[in-house]
PDB file of N, CA, C and O in Angstrom:
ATOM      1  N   UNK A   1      56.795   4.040 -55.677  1.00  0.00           N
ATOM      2  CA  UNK A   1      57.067   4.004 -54.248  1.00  0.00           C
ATOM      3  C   UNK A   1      58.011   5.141 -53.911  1.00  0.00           C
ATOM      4  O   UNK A   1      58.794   5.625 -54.728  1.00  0.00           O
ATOM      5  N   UNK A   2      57.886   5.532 -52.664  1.00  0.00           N
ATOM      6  CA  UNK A   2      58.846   6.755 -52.466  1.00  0.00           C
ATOM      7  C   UNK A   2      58.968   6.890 -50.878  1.00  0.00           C
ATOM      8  O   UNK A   2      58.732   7.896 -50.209  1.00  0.00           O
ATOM      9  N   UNK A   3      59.470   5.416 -50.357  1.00  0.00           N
ATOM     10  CA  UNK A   3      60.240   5.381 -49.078  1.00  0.00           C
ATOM     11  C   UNK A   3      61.772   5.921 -49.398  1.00  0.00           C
ATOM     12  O   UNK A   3      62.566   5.553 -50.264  1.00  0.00           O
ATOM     13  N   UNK A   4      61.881   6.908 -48.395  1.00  0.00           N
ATOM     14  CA  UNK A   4      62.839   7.745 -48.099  1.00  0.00           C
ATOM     15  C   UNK A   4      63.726   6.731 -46.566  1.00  0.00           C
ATOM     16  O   UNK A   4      63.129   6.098 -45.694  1.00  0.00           O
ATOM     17  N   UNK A   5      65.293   6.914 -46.714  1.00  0.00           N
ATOM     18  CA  UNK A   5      65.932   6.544 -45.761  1.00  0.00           C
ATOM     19  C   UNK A   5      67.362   7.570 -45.468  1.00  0.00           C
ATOM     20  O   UNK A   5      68.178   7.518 -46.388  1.00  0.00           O
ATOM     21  N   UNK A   6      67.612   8.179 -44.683  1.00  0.00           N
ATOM     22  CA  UNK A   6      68.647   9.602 -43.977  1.00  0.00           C
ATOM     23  C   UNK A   6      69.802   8.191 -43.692  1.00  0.00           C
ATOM     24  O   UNK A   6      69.699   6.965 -43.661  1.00  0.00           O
ATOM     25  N   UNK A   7      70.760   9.078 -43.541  1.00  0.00           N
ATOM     26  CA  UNK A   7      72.025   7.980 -43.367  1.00  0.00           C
ATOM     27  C   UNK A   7      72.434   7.667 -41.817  1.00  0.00           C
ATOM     28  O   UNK A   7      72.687   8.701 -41.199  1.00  0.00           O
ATOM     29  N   UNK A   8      72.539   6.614 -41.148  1.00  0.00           N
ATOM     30  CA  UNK A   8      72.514   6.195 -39.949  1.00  0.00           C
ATOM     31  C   UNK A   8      73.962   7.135 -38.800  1.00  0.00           C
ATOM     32  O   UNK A   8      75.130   6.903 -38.488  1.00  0.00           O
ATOM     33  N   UNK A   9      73.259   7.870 -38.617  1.00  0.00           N
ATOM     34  CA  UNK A   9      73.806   8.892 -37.813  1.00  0.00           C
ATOM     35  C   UNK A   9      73.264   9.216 -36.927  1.00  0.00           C
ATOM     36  O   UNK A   9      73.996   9.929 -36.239  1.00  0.00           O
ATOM     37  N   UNK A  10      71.951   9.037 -36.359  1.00  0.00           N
ATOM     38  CA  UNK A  10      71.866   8.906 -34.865  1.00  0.00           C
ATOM     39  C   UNK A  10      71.736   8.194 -33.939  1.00  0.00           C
ATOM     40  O   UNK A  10      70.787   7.411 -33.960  1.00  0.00           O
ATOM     41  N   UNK A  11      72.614   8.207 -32.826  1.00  0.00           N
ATOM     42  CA  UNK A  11      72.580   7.532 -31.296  1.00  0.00           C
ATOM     43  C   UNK A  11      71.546   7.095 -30.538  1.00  0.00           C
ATOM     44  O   UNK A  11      70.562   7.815 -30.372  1.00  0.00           O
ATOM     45  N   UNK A  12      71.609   6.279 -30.172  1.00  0.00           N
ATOM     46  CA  UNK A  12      70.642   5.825 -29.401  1.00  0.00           C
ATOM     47  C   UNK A  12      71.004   4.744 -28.785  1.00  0.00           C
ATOM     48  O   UNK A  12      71.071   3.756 -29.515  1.00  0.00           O
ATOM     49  N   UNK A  13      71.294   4.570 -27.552  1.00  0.00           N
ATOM     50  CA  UNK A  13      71.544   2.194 -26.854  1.00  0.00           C
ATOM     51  C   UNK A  13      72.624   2.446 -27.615  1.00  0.00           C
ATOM     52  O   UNK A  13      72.151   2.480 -28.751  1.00  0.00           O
ATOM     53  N   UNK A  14      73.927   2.668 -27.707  1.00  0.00           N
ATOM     54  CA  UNK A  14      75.014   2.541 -28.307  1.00  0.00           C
ATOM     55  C   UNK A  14      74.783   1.679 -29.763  1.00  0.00           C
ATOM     56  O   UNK A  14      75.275   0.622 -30.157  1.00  0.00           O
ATOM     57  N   UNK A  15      74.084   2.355 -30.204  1.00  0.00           N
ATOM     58  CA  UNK A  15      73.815   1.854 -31.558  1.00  0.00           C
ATOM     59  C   UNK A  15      73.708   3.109 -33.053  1.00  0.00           C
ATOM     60  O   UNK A  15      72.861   3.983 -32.866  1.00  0.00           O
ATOM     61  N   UNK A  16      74.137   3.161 -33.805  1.00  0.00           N
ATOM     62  CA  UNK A  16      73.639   4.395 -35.081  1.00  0.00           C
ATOM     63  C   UNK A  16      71.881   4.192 -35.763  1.00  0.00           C
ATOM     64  O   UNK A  16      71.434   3.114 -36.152  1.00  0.00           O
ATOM     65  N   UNK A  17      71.382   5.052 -35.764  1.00  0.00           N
ATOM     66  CA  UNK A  17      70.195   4.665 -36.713  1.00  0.00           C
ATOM     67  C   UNK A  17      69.623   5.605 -37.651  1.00  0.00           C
ATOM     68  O   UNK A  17      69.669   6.811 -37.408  1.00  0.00           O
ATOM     69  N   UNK A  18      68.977   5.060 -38.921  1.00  0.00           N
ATOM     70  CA  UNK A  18      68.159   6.101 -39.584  1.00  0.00           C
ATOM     71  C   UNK A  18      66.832   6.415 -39.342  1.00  0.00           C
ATOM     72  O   UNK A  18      66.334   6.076 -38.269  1.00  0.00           O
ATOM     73  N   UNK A  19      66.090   7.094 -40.288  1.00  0.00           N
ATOM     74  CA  UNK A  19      64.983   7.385 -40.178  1.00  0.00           C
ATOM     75  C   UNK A  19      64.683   7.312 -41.524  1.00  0.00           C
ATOM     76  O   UNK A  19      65.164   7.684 -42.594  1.00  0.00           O
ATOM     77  N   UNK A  20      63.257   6.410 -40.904  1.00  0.00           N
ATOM     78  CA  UNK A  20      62.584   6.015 -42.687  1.00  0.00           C
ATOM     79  C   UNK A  20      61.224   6.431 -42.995  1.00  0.00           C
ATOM     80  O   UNK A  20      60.347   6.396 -42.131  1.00  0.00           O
ATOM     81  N   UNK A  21      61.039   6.766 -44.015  1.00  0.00           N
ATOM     82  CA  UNK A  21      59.635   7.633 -44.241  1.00  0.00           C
ATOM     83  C   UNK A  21      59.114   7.722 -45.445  1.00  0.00           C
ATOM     84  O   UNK A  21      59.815   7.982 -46.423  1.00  0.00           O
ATOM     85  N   UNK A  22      57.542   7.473 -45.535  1.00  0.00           N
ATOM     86  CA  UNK A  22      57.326   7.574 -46.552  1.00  0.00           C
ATOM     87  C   UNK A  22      56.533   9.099 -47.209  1.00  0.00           C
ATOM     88  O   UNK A  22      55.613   9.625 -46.583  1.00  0.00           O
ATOM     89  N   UNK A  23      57.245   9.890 -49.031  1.00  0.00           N
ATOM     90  CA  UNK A  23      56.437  10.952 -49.058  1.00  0.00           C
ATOM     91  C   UNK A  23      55.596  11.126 -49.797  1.00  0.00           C
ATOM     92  O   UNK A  23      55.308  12.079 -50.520  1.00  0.00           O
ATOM     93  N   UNK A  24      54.818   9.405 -49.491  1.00  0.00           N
ATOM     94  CA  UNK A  24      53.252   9.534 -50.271  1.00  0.00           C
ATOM     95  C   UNK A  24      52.223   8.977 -49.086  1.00  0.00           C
ATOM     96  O   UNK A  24      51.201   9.634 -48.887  1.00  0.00           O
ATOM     97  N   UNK A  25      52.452   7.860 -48.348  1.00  0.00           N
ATOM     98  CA  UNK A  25      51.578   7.842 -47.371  1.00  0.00           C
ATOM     99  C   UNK A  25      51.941   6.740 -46.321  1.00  0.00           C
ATOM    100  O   UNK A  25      52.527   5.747 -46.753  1.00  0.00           O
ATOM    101  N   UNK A  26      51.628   6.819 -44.861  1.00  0.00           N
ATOM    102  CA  UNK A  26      51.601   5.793 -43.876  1.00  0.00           C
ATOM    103  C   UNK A  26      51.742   4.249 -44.398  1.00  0.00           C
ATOM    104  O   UNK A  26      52.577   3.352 -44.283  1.00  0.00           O
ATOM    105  N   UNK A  27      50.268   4.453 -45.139  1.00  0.00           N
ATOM    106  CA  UNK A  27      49.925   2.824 -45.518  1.00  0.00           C
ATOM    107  C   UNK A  27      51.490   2.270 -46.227  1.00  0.00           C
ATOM    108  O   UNK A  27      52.082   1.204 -46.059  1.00  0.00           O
ATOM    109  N   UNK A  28      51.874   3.560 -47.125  1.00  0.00           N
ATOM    110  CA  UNK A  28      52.820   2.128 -48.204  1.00  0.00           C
ATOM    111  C   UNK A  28      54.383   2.689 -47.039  1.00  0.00           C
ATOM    112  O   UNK A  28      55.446   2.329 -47.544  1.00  0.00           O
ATOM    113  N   UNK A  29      54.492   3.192 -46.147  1.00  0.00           N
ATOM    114  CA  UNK A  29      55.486   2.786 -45.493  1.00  0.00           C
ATOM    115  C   UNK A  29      55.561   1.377 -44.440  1.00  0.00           C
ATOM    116  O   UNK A  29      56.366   0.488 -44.160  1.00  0.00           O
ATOM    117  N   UNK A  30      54.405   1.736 -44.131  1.00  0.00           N
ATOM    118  CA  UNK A  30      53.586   0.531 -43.041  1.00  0.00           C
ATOM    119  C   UNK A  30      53.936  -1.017 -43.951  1.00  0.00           C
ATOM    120  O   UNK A  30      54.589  -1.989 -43.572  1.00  0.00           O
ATOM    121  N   UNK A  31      53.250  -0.790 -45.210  1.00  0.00           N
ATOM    122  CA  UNK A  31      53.592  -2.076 -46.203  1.00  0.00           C
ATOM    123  C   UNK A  31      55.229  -2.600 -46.175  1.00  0.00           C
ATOM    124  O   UNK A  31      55.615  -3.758 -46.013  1.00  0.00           O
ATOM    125  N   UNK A  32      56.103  -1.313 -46.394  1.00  0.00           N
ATOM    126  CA  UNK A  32      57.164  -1.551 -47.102  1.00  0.00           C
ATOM    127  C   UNK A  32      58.138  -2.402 -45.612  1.00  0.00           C
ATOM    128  O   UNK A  32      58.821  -3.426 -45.642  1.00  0.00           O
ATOM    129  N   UNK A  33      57.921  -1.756 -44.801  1.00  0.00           N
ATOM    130  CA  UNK A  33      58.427  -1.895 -43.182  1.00  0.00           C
ATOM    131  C   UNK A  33      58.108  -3.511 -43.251  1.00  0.00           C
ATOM    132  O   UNK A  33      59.027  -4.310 -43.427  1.00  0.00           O
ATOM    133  N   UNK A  34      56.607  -3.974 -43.085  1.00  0.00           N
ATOM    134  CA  UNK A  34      56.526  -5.464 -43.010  1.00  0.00           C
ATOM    135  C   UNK A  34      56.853  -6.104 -44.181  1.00  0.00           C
ATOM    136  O   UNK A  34      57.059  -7.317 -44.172  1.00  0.00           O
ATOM    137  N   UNK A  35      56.919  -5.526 -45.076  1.00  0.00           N
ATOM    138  CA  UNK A  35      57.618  -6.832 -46.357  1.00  0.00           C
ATOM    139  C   UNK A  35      59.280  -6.822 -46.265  1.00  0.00           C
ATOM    140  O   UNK A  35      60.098  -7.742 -46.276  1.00  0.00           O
ATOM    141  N   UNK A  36      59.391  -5.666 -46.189  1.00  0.00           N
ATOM    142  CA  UNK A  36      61.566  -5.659 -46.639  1.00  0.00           C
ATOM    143  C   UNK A  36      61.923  -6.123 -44.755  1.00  0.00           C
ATOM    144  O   UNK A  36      62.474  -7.114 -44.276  1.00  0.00           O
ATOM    145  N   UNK A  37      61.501  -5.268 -44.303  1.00  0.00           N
ATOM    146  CA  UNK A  37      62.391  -5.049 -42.679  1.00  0.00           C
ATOM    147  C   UNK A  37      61.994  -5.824 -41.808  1.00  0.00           C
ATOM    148  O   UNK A  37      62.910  -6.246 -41.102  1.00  0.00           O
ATOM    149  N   UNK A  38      60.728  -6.291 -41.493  1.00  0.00           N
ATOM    150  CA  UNK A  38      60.280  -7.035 -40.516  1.00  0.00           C
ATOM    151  C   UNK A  38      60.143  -5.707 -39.221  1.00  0.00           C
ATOM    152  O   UNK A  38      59.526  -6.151 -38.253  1.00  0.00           O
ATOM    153  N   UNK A  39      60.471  -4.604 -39.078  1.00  0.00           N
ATOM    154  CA  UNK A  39      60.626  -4.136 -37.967  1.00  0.00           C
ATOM    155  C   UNK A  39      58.578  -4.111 -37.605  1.00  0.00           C
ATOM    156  O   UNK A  39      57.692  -3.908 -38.436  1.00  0.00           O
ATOM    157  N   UNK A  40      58.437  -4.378 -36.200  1.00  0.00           N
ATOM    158  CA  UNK A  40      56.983  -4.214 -35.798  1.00  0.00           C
ATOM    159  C   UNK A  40      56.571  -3.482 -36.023  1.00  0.00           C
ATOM    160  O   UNK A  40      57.312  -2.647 -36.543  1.00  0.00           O
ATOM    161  N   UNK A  41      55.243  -3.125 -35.886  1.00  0.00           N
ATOM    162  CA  UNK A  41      54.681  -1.889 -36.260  1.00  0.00           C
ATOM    163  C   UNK A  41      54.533  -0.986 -35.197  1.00  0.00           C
ATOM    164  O   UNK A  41      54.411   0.216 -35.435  1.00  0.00           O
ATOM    165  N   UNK A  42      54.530  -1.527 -33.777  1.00  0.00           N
ATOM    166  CA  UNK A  42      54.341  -1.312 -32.638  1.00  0.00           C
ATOM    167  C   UNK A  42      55.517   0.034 -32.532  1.00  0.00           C
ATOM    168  O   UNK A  42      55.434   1.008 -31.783  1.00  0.00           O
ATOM    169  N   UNK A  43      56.731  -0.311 -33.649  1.00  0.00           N
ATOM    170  CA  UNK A  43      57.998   0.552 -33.651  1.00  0.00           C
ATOM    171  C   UNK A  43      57.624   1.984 -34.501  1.00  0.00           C
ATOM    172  O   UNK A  43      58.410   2.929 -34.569  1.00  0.00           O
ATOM    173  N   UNK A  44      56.666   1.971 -34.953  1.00  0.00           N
ATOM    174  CA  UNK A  44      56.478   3.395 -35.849  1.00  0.00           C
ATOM    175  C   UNK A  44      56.312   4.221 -34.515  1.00  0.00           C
ATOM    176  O   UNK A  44      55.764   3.882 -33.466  1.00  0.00           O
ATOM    177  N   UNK A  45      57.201   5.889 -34.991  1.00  0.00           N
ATOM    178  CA  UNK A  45      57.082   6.661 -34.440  1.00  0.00           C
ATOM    179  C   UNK A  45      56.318   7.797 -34.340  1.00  0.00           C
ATOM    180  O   UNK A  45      56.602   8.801 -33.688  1.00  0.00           O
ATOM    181  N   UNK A  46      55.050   7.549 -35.205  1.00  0.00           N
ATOM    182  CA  UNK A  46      54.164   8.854 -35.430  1.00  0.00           C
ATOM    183  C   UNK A  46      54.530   9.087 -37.057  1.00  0.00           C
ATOM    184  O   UNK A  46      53.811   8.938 -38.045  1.00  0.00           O
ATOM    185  N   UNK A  47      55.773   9.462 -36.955  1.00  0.00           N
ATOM    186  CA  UNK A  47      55.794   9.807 -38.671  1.00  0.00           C
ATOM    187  C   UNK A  47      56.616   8.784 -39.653  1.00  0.00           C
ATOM    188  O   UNK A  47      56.533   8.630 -40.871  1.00  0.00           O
ATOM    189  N   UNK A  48      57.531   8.073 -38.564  1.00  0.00           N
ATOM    190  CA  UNK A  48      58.858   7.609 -39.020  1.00  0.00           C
ATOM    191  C   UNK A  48      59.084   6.413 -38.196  1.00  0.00           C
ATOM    192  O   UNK A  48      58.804   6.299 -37.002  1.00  0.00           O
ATOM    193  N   UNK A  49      59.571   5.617 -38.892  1.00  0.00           N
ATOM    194  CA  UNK A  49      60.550   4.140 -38.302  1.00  0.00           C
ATOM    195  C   UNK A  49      62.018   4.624 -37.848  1.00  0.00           C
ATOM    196  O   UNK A  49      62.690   5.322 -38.608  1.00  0.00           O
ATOM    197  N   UNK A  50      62.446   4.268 -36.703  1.00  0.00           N
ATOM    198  CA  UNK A  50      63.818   4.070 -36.262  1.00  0.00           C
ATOM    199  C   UNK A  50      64.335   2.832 -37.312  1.00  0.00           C
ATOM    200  O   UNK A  50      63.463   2.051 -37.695  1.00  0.00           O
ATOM    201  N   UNK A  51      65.602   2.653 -37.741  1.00  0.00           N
ATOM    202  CA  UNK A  51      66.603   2.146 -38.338  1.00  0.00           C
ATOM    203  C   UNK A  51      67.644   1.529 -38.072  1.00  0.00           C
ATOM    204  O   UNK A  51      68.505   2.392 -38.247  1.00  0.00           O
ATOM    205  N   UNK A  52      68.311   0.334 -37.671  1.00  0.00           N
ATOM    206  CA  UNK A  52      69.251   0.112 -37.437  1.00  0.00           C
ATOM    207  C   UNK A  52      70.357   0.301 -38.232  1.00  0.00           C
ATOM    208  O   UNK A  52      70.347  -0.015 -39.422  1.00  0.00           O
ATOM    209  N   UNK A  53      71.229   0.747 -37.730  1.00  0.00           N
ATOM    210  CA  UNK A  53      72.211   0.700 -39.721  1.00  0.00           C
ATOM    211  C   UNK A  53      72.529  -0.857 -40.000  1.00  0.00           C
ATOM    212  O   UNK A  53      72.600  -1.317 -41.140  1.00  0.00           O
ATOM    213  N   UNK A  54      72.706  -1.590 -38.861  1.00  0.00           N
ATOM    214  CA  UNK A  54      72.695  -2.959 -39.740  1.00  0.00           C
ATOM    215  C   UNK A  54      71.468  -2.976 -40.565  1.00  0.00           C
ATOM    216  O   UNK A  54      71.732  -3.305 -41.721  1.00  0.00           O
ATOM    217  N   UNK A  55      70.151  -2.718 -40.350  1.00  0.00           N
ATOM    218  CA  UNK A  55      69.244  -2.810 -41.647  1.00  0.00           C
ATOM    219  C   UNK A  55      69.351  -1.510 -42.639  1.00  0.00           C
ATOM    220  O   UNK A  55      68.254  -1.165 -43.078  1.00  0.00           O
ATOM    221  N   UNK A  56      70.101  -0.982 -42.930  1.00  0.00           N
ATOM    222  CA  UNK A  56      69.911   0.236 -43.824  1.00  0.00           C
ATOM    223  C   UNK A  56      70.383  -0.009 -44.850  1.00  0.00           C
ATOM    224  O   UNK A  56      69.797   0.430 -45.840  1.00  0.00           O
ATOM    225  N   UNK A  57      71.440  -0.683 -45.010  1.00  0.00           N
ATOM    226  CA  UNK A  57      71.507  -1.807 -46.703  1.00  0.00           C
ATOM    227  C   UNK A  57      70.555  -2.519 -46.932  1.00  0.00           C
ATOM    228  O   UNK A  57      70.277  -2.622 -48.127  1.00  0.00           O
ATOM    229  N   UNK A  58      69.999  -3.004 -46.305  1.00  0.00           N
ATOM    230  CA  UNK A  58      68.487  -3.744 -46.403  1.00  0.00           C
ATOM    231  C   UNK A  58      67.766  -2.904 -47.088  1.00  0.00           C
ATOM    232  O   UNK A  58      67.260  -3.168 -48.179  1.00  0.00           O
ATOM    233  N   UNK A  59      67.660  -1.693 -46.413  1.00  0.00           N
ATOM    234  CA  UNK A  59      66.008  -1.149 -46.864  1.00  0.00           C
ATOM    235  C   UNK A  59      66.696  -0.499 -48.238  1.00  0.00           C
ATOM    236  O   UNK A  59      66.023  -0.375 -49.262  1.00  0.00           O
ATOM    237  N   UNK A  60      68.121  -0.089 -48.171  1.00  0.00           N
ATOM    238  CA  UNK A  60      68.369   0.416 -50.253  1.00  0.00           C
ATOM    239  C   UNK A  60      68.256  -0.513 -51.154  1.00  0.00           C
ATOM    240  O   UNK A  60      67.959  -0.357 -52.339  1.00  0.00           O
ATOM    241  N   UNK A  61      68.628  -2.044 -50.279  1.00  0.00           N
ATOM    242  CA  UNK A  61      68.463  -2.851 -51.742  1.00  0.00           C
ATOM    243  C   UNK A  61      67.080  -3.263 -51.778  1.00  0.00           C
ATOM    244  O   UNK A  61      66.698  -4.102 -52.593  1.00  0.00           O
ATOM    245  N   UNK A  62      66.337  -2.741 -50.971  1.00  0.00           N
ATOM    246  CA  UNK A  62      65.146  -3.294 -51.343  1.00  0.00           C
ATOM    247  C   UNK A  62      64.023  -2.144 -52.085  1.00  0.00           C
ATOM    248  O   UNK A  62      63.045  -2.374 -52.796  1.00  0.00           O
ATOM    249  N   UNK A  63      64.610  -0.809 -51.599  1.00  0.00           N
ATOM    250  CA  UNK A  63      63.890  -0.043 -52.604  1.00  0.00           C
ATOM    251  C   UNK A  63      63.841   1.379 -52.090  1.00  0.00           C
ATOM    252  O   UNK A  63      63.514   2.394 -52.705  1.00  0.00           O
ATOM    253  N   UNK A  64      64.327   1.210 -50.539  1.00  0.00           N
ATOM    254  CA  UNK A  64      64.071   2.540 -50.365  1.00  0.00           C
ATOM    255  C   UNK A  64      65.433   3.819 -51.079  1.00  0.00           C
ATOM    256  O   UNK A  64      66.518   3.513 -51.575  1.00  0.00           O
ATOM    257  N   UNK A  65      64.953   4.988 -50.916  1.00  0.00           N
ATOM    258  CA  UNK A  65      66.302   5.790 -51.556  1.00  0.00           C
ATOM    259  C   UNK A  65      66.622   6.462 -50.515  1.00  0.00           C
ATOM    260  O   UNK A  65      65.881   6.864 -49.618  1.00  0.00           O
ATOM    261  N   UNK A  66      68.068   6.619 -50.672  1.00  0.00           N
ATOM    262  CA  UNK A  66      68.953   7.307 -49.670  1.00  0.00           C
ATOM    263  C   UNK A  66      68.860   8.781 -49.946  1.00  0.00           C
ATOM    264  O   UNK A  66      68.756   9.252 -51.079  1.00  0.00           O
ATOM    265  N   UNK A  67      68.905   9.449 -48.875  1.00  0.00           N
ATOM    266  CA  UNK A  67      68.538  10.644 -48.798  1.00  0.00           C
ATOM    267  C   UNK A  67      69.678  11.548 -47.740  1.00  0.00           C
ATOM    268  O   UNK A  67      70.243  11.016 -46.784  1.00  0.00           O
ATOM    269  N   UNK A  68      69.824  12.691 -48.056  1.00  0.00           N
ATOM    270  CA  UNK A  68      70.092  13.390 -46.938  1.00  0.00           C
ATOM    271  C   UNK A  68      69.134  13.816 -45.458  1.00  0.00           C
ATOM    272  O   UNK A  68      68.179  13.042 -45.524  1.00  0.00           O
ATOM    273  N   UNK A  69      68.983  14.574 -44.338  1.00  0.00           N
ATOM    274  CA  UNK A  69      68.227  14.007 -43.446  1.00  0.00           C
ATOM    275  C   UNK A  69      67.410  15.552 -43.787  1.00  0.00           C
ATOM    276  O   UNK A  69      66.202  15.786 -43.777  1.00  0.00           O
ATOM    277  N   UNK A  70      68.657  16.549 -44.107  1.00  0.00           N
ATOM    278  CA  UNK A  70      67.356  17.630 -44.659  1.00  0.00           C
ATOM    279  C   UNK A  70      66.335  17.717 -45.830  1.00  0.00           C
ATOM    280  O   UNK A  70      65.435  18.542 -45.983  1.00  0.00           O
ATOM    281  N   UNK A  71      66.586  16.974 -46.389  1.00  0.00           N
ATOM    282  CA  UNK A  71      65.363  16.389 -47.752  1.00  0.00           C
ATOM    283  C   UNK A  71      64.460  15.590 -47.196  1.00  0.00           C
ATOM    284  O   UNK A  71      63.252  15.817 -47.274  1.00  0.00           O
ATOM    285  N   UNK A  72      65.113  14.288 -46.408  1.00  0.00           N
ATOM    286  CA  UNK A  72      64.090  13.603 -45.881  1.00  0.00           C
ATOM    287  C   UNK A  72      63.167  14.496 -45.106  1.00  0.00           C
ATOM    288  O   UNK A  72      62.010  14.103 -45.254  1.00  0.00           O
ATOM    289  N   UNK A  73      63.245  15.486 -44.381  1.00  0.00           N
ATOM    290  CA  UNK A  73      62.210  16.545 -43.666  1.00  0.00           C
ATOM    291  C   UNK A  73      61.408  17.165 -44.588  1.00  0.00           C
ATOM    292  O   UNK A  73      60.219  17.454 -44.457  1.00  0.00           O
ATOM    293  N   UNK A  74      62.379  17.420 -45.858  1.00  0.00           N
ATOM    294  CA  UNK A  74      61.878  18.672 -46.426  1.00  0.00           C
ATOM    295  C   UNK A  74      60.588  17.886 -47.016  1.00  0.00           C
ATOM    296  O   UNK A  74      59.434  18.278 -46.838  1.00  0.00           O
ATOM    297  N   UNK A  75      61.006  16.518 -47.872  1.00  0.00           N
ATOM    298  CA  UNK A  75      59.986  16.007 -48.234  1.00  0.00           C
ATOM    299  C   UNK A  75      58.871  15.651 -47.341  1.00  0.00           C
ATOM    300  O   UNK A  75      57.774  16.171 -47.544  1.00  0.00           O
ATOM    301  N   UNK A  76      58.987  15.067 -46.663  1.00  0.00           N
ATOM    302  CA  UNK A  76      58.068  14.744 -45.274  1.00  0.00           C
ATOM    303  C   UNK A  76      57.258  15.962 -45.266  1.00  0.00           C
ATOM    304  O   UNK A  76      56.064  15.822 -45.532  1.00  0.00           O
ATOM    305  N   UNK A  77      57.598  16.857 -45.068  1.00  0.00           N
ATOM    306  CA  UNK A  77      56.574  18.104 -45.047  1.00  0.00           C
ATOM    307  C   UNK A  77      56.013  18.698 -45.842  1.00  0.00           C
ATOM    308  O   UNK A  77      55.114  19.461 -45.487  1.00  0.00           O
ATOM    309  N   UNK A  78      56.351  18.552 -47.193  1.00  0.00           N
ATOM    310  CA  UNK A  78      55.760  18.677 -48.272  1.00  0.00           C
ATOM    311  C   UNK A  78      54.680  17.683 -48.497  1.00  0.00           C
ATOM    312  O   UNK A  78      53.853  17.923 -49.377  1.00  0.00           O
ATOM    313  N   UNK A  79      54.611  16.762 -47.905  1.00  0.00           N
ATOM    314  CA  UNK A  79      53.615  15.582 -48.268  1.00  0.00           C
ATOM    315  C   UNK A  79      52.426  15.484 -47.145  1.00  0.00           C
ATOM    316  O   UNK A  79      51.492  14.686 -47.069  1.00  0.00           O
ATOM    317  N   UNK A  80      52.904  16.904 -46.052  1.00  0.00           N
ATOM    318  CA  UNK A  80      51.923  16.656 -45.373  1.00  0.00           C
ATOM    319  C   UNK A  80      51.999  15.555 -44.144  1.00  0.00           C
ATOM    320  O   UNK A  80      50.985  15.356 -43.476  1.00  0.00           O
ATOM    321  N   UNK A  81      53.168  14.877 -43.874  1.00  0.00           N
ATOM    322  CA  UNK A  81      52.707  13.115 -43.180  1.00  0.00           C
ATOM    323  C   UNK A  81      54.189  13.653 -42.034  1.00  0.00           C
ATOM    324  O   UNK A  81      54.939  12.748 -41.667  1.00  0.00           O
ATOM    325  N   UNK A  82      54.362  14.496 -41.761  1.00  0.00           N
ATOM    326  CA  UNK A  82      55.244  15.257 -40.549  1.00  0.00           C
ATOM    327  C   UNK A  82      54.356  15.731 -39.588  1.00  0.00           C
ATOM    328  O   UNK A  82      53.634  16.727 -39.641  1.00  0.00           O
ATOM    329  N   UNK A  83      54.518  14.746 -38.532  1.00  0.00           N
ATOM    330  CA  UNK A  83      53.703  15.350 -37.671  1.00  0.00           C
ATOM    331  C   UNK A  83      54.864  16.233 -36.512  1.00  0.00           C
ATOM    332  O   UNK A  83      56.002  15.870 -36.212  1.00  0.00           O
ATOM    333  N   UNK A  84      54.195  17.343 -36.077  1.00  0.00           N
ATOM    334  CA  UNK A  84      55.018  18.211 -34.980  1.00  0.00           C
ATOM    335  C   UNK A  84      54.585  18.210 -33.549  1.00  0.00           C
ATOM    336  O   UNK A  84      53.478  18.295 -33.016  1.00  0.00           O
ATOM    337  N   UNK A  85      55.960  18.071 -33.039  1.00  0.00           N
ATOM    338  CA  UNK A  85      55.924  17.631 -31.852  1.00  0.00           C
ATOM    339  C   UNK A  85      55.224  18.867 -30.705  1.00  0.00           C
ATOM    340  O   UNK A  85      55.375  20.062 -30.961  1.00  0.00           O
ATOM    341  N   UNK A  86      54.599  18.493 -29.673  1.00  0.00           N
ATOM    342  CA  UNK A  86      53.893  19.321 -29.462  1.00  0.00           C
ATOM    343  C   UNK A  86      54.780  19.657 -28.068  1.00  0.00           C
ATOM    344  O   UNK A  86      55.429  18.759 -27.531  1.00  0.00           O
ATOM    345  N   UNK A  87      54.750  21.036 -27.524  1.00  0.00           N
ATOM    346  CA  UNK A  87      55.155  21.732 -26.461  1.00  0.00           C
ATOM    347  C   UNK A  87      54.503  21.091 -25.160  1.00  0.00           C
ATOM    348  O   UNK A  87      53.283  21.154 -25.008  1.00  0.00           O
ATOM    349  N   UNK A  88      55.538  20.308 -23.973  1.00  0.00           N
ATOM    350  CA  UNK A  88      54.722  20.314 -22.644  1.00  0.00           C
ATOM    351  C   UNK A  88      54.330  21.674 -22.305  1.00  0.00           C
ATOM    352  O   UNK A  88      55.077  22.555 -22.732  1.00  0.00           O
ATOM    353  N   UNK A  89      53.500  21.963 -21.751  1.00  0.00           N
ATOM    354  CA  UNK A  89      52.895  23.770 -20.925  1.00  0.00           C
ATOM    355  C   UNK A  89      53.282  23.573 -19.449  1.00  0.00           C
ATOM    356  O   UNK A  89      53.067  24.466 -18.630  1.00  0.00           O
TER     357      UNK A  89
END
């Protein structure tokens, strides 16, 4: 398994959050999200799950690895499963 989790440092609703990702495929992040986190699926963002940091001890003890947020990209894009955001015209 190789869910990736960045350390809960961004804002959002007065809250911190990470970003979780997987750098082998959708499906086993999709899996890992409904077995450890419960978060909906409705919550995937295209490439990545938002994070609460109250769940971000959750998702290390359950398997994901902590990462810095430039690895988490770097990997993400190495695997292909980064999608880029596209320009309004």
């Amino acid at each position: 398994m190789a869910v990736l989790i960045d350390t809960p440092v961004w804002p959002w609703r007065g809250r911190l959050w990470s970003h979780l990702v997987s750098d082998v495929s959708y499906d086993e992040l999709h899996a890992f999200v409904a077995a450890e986190l419960g978060i909906p699926r409705r919550a995937f963002q295209g490439d990545h799950y938002d994070v609460p940091a109250d769940l971000y001890d959750i998702a290390v003890a359950a398997g994901a690895q902590p990462v810095g947020s430039r690895e988490l990209l770097s990997r993400l894009l190495a695997a292909g499963l980064r999608l880029r955001k596209t320009r309004a015209s």
